[in-house]
N, C-alpha and C positions, 0 to 999 in steps of 0.2 A: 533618218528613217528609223523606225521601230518596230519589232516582232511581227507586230498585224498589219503592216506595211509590207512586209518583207514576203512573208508567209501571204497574200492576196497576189504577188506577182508568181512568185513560185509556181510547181506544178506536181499535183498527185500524181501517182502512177496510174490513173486510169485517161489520165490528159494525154492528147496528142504530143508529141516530140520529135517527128518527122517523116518522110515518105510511108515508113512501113508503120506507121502510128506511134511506134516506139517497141525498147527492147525490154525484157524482165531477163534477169539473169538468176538462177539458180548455182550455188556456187557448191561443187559438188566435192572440191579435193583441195588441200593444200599442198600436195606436190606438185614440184616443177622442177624440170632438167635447167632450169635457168638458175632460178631461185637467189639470185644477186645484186635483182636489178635496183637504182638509187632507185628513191622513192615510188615500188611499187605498192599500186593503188591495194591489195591486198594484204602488202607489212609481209610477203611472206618470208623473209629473211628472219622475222622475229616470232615466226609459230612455229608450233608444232606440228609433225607431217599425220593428216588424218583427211577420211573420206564421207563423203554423207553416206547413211544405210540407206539402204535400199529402198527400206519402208520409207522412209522420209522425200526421199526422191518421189515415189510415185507420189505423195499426200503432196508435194508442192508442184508435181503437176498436176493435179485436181483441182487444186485449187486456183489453177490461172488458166485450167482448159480454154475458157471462155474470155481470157482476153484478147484483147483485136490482135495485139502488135506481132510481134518474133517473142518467142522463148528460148532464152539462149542459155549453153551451159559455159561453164568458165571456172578458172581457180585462182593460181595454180593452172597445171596445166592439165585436163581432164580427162585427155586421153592415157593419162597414168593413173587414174583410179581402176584399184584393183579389181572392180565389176564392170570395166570398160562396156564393155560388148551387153551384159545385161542392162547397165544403164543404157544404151540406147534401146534394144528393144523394147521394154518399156516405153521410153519418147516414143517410138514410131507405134506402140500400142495405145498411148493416150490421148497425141495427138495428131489426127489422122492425116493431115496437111502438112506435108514435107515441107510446104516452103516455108513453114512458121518454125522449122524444128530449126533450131541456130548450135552453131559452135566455134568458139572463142578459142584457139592453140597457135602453140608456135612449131608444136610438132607432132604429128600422127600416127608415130610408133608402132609401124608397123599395122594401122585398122584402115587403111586408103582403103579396101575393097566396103569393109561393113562403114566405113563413114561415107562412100559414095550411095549405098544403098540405103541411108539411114534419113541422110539430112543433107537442107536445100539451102540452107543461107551458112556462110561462111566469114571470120576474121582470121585470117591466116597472118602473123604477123613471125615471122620466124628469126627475128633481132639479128641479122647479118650473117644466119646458118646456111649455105649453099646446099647440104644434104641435103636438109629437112626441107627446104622448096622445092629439090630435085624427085623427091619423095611425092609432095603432094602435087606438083605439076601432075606428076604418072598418072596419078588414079582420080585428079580431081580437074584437071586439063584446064577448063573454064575460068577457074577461080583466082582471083586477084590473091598476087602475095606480096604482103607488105613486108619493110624493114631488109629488101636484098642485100642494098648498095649502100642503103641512110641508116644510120644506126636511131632508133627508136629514143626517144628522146621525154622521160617522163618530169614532169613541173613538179615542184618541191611539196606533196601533198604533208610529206611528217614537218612541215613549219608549221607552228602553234600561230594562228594568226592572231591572236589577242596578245602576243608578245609583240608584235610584228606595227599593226593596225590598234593604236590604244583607244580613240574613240569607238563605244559601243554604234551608235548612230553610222557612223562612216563601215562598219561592220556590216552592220544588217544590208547595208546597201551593198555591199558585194557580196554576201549570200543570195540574197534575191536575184541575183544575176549568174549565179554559179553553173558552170558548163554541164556537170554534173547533172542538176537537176533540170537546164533547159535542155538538154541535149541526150541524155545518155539515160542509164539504167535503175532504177530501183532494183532490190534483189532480195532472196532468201540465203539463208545460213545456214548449217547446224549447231546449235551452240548448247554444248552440256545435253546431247542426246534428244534433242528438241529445235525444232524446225519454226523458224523467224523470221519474219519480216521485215525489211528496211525501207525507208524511200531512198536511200542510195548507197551503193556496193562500196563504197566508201568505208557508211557507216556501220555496216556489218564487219569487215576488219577493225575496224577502230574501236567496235565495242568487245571485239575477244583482245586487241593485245593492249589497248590503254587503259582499260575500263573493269578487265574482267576479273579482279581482285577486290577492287573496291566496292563495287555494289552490284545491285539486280539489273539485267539488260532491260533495255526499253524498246525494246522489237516489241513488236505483235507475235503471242502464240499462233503457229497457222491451224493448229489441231482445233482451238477452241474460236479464230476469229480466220477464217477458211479465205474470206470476203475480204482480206485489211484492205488491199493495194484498192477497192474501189473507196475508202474514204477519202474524203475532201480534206484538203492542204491543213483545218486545223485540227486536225485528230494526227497531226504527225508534229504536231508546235514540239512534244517532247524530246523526239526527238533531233529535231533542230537545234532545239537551245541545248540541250546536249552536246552535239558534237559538232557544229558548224561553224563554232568561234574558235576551233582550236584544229582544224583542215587548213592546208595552205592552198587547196585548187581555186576555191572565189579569186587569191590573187593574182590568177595566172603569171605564178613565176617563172621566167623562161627555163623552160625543161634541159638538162645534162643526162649525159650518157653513163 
């Protein structure tokens, strides 16, 4: 397989990816009370602790008011950004449908009242914290909590597959397949005080902690291209060849704790 093989099966973020159409993630913080886990999809064991501004928050929710799926926030863990509570108002001022408002934590710190009153879809994953599910039981009764009993179990995403996988060909064909993209998120970033585009949350960590010494990101500005997540699969080639051969999720390595 090659590049425009790969990239024709693939899927933009304006493609469907499941019941709720699919998720967009805006990634608002790099803190997390975890912050250890092997191969989190975020690298955040190797960033530095920062929050999106505010301004940036609203401008990347503008810019995807109008897509079908969930808009979810995530980090890190979101409910420790220091404008907690401001950042949701804002979501519940932009976009007026609770059930589209999403949040990604493993612990609620204390906001169960204002994240009950804020937002409708939920991934509670609390990595084997009894507290912290005892906590959102309380205020959020309904909602599934993952990772009680099973400890969370992430696939070796920092394996460089091009050390792994030497045929280019036999590559491309398991990117084209990658859960990531059939399954799961595109997202924005902050990066250097400007707000970015990915076609997946991946690639947004992968271009601040492998990348971001050596040259210019290859996000989409969202200030100057508001619109990215609706282009078609090849206005994102860039970034694929960029950062897809060197992801270890395409080879879904079994995940450790």
């Amino acid at each position: 397989m090659n590049i425009e093989e790969a990239l024709y099966k693939m899927k933009a973020p304006n493609e469907r990816r499941g019941p709720n159409f699919g998720v967009m993630q805006i990634l608002i913080t790099t803190r997390c009370d975890l912050g250890n886990c092997s191969n989190c999809t975020q690298m955040i064991p190797y960033r530095k602790k920062q929050d999106m501004c505010l301004r940036n928050f609203e401008k990347a929710l503008k810019s995807v008011r109008n897509y079908p799926g969930i808009i979810g926030i995530m980090g890190g863990n979101p409910c420790l950004h220091k404008k907690f509570r401001e950042i949701s108002k804002i979501f519940s001022n932009i976009i007026p449908d609770k059930k589209r408002r999403g949040l990604w934590t493993n612990n609620i710190n204390g906001h169960g009242e204002l994240i009950q009153e804020i937002y409708g879809y939920f991934n509670f994953n609390v990595h084997g914290n009894h507290k912290h599910a005892k906590e959102i039981i309380k205020h959020i009764p309904d909602a599934r909590v993952w990772g009680l009993n099973v400890p969370s179990l992430h696939g070796g995403v920092l394996v460089d597959m091009s050390d792994v996988v030497k045929r280019e060909e036999d590559r491309w064909k398991l990117i084209a397949e990658c859960d990531i993209n059939q399954k799961w998120s595109p997202a924005m970033a902050e990066i250097d005080g400007q707000l970015v585009g990915y076609l997946c949350e991946v690639m947004a960590a992968m271009e601040q902690v492998r990348f971001n010494t050596s040259r210019k990101n290859c996000g989409f500005l969202v200030e100057k291209e508001p619109n990215w997540w609706k282009h078609p699969m090849k206005k994102y080639k860039k970034q694929v060849e960029t950062f897809c051969h060197h992801c270890g999720v395409p080879m879904r390595i079994k995940g450790f704790y």
